[in-house]
Biotite code that builds the C-alpha atoms (Angstrom):
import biotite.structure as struc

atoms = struc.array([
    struc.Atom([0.000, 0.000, 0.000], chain_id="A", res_id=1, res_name="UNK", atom_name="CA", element="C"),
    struc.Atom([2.458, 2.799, 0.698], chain_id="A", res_id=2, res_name="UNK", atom_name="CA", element="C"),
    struc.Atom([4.591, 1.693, -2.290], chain_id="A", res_id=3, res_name="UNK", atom_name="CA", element="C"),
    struc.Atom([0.704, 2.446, -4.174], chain_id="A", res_id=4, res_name="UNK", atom_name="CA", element="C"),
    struc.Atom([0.709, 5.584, -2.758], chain_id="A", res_id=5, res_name="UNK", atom_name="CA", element="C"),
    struc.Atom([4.357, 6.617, -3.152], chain_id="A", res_id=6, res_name="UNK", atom_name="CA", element="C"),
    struc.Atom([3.695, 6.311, -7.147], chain_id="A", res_id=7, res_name="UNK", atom_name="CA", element="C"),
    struc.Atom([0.775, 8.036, -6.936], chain_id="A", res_id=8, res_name="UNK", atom_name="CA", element="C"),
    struc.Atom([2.190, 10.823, -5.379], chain_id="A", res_id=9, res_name="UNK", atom_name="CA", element="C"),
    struc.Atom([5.336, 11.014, -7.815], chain_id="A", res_id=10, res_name="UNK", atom_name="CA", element="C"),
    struc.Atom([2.975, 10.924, -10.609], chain_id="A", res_id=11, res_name="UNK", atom_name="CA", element="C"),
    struc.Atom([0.515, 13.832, -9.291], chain_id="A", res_id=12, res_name="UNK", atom_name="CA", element="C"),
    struc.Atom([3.851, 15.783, -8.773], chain_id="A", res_id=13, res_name="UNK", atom_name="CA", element="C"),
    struc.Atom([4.822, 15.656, -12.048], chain_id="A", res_id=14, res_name="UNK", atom_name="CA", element="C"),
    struc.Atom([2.155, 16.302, -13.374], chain_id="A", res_id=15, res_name="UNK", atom_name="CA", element="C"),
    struc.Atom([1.371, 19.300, -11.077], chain_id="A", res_id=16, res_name="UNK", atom_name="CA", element="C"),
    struc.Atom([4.894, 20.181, -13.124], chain_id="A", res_id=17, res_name="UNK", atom_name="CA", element="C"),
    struc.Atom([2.651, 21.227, -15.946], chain_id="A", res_id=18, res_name="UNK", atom_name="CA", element="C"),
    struc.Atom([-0.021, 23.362, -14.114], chain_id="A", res_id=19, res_name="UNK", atom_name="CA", element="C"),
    struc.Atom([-1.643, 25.488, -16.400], chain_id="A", res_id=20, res_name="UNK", atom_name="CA", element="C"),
    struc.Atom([-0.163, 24.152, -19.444], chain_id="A", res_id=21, res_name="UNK", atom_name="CA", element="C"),
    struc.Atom([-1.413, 21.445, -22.197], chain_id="A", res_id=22, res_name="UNK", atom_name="CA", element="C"),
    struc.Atom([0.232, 18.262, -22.625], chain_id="A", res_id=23, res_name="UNK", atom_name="CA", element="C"),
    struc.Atom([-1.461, 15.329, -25.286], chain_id="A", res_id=24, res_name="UNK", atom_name="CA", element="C"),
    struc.Atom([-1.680, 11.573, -24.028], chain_id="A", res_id=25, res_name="UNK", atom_name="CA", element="C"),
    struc.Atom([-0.592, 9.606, -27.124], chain_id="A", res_id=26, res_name="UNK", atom_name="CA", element="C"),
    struc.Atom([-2.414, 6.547, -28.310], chain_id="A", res_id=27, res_name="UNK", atom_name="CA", element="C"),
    struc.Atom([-0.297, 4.718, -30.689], chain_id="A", res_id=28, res_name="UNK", atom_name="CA", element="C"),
    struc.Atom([-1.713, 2.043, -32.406], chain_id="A", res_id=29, res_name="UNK", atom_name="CA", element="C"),
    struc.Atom([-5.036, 0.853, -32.848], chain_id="A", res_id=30, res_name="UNK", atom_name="CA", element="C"),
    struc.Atom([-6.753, 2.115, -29.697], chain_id="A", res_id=31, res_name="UNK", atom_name="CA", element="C"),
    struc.Atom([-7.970, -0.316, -27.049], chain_id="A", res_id=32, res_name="UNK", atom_name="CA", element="C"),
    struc.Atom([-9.456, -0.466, -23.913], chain_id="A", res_id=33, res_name="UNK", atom_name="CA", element="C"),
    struc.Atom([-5.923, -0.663, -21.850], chain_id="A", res_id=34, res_name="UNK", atom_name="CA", element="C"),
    struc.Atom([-4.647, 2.916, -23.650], chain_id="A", res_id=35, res_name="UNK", atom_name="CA", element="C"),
    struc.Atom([-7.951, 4.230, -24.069], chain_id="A", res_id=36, res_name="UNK", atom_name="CA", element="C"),
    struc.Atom([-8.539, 3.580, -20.129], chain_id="A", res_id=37, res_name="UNK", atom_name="CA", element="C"),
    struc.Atom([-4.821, 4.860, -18.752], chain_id="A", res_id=38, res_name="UNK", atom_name="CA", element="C"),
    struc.Atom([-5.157, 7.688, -21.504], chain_id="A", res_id=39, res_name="UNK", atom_name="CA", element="C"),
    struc.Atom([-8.417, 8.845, -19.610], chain_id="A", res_id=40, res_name="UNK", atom_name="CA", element="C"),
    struc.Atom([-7.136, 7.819, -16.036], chain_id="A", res_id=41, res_name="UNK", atom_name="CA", element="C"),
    struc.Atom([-3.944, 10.577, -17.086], chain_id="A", res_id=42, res_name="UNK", atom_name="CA", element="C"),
    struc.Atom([-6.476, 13.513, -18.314], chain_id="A", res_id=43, res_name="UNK", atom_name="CA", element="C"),
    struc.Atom([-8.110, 13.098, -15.044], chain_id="A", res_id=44, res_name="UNK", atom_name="CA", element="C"),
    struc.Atom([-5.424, 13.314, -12.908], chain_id="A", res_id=45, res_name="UNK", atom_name="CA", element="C"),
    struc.Atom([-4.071, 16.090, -14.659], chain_id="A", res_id=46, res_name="UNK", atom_name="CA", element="C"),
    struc.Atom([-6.941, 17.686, -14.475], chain_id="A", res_id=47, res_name="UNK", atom_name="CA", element="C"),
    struc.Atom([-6.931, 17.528, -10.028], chain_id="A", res_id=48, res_name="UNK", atom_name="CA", element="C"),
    struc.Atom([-3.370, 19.156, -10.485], chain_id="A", res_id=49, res_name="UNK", atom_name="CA", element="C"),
    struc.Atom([-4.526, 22.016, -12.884], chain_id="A", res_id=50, res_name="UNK", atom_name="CA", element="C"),
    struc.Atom([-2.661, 20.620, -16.602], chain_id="A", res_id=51, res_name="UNK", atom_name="CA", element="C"),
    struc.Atom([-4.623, 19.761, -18.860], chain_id="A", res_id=52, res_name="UNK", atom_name="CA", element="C"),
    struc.Atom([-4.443, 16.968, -21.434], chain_id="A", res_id=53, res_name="UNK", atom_name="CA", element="C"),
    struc.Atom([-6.012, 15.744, -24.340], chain_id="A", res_id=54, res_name="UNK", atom_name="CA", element="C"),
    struc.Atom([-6.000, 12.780, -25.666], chain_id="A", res_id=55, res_name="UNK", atom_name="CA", element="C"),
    struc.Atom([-4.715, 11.875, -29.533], chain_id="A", res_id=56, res_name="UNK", atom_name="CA", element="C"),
    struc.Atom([-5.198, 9.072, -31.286], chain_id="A", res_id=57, res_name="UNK", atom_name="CA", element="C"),
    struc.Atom([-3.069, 8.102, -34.102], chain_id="A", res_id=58, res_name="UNK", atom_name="CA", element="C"),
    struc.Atom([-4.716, 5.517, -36.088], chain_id="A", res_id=59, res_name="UNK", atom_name="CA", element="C"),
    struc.Atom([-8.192, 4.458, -36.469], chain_id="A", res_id=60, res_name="UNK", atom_name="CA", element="C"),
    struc.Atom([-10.329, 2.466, -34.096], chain_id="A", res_id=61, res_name="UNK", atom_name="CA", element="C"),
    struc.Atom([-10.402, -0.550, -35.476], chain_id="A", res_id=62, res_name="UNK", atom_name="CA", element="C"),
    struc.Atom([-12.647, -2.823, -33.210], chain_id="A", res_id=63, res_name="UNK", atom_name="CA", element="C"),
    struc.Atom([-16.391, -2.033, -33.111], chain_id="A", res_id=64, res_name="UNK", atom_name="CA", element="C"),
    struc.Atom([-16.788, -2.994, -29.527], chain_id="A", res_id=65, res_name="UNK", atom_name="CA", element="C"),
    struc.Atom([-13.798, -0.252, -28.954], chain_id="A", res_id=66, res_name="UNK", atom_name="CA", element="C"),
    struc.Atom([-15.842, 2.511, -31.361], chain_id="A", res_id=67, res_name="UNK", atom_name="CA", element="C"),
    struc.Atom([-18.870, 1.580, -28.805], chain_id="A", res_id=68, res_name="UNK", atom_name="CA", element="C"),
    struc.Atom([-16.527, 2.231, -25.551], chain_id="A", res_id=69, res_name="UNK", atom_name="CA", element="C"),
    struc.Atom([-15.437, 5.396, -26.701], chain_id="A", res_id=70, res_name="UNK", atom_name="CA", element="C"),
    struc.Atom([-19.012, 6.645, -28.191], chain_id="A", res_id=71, res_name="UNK", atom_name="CA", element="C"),
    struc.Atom([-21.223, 5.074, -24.832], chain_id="A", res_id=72, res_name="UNK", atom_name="CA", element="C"),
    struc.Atom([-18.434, 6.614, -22.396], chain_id="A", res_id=73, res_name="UNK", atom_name="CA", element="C"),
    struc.Atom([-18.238, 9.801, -24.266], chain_id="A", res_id=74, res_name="UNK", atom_name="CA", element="C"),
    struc.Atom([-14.373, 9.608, -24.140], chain_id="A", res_id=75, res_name="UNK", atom_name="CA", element="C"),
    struc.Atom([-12.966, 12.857, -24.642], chain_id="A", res_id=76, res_name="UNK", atom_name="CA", element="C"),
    struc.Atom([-10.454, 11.752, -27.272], chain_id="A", res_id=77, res_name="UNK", atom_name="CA", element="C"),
    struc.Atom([-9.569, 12.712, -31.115], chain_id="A", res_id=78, res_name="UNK", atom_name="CA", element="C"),
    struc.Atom([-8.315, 10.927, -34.210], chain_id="A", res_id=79, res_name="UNK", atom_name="CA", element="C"),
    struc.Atom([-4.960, 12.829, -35.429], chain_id="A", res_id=80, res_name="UNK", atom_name="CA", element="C"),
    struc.Atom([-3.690, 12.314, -38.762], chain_id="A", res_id=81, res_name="UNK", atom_name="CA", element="C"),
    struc.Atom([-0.859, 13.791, -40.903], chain_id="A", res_id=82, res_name="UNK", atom_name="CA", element="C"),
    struc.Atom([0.392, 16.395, -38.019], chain_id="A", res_id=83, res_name="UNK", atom_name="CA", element="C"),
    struc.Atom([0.162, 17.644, -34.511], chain_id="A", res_id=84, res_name="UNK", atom_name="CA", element="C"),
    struc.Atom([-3.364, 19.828, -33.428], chain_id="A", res_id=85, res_name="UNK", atom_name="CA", element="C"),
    struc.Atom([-1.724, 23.812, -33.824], chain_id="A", res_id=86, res_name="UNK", atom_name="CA", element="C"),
    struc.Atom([-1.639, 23.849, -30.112], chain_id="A", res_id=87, res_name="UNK", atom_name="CA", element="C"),
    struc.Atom([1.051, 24.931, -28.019], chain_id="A", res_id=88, res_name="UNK", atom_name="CA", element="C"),
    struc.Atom([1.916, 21.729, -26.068], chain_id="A", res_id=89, res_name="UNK", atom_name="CA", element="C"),
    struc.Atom([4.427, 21.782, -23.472], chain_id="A", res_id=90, res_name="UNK", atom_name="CA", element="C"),
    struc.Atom([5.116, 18.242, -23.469], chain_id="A", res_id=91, res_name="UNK", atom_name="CA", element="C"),
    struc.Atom([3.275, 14.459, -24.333], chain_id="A", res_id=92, res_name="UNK", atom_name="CA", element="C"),
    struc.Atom([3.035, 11.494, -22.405], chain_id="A", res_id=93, res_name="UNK", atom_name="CA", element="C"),
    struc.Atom([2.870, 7.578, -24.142], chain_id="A", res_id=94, res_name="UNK", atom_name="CA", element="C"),
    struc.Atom([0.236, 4.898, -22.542], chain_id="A", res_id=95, res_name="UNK", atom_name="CA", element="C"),
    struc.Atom([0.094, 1.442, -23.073], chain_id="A", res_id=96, res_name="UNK", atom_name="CA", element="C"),
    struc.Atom([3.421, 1.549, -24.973], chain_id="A", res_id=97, res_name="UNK", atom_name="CA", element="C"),
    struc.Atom([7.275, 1.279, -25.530], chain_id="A", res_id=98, res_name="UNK", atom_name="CA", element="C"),
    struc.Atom([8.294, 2.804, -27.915], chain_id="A", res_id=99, res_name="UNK", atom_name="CA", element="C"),
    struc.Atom([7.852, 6.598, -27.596], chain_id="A", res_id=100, res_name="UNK", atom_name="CA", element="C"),
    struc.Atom([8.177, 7.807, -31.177], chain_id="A", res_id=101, res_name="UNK", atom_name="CA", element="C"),
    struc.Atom([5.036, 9.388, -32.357], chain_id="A", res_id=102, res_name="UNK", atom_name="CA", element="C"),
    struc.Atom([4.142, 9.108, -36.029], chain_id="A", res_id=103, res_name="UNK", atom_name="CA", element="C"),
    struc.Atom([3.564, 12.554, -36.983], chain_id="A", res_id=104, res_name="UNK", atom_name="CA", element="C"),
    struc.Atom([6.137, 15.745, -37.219], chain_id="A", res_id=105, res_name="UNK", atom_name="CA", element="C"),
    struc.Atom([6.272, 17.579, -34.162], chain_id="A", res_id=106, res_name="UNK", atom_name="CA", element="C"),
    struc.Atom([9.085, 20.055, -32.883], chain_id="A", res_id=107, res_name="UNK", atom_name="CA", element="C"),
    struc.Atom([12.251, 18.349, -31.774], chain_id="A", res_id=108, res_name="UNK", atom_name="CA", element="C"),
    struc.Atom([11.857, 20.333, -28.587], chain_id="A", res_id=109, res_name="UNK", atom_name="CA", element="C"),
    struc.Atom([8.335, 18.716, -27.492], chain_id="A", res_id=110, res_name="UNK", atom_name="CA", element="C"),
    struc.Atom([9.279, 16.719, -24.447], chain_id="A", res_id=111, res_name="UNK", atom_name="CA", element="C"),
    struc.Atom([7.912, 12.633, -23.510], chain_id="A", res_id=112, res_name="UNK", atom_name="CA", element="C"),
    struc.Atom([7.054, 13.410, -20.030], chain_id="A", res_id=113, res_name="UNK", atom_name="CA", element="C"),
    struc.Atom([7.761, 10.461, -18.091], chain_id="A", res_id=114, res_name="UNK", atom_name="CA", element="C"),
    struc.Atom([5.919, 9.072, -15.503], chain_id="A", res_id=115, res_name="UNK", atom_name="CA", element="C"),
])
């Protein structure tokens, strides 16, 4: 339990790091209820700590039972192709992934935040 709660806390503080600034959860891959889940889990927390996220998806859902999570939960997410939203993002953060390149151009100074 207080190894549970020593995570949580390292993870709240950094991402009370980005108060007041926008940071995107990346969903690589065809989205599924694992990323879709810790994506949402993320823009919540950040949300108790004052950043705010959104939540990019790169490729299509591809599973009709994942369309029908995403639609009947209302998931505040978006399907990004060709290039970053013209936001200015202070940093992204990967879910249910390893390898942390994203597959769009974005500046070479965009930080992975890591958690």
């Amino acid at each position: 339990m207080k190894q549970e709660r020593f995570e949580t806390g390292r993870l709240l503080a950094t991402l009370e790091k980005f108060a007041g600034q926008r940071l995107f959860v990346a969903v690589l891959g065809s989205p599924d209820p694992d990323g879709l889940a810790s994506a949402w889990a993320l823009k919540y927390l950040g949300a108790k700590v004052g950043a705010r996220l959104d939540i990019l998806m790169f490729e299509a859902v591809s599973r009709p039972e994942n369309a029908a999570l995403i639609r009947l939960l209302n998931l505040p997410c978006r399907q990004v192709t060709g290039r970053l939203p013209r936001v200015p993002y202070a940093g992204y953060a990967l879910v249910d992934r390893q390898n942390p390149t994203l597959p769009v151009p974005h500046p070479p100074t965009l930080p992975l935040v890591v958690f």
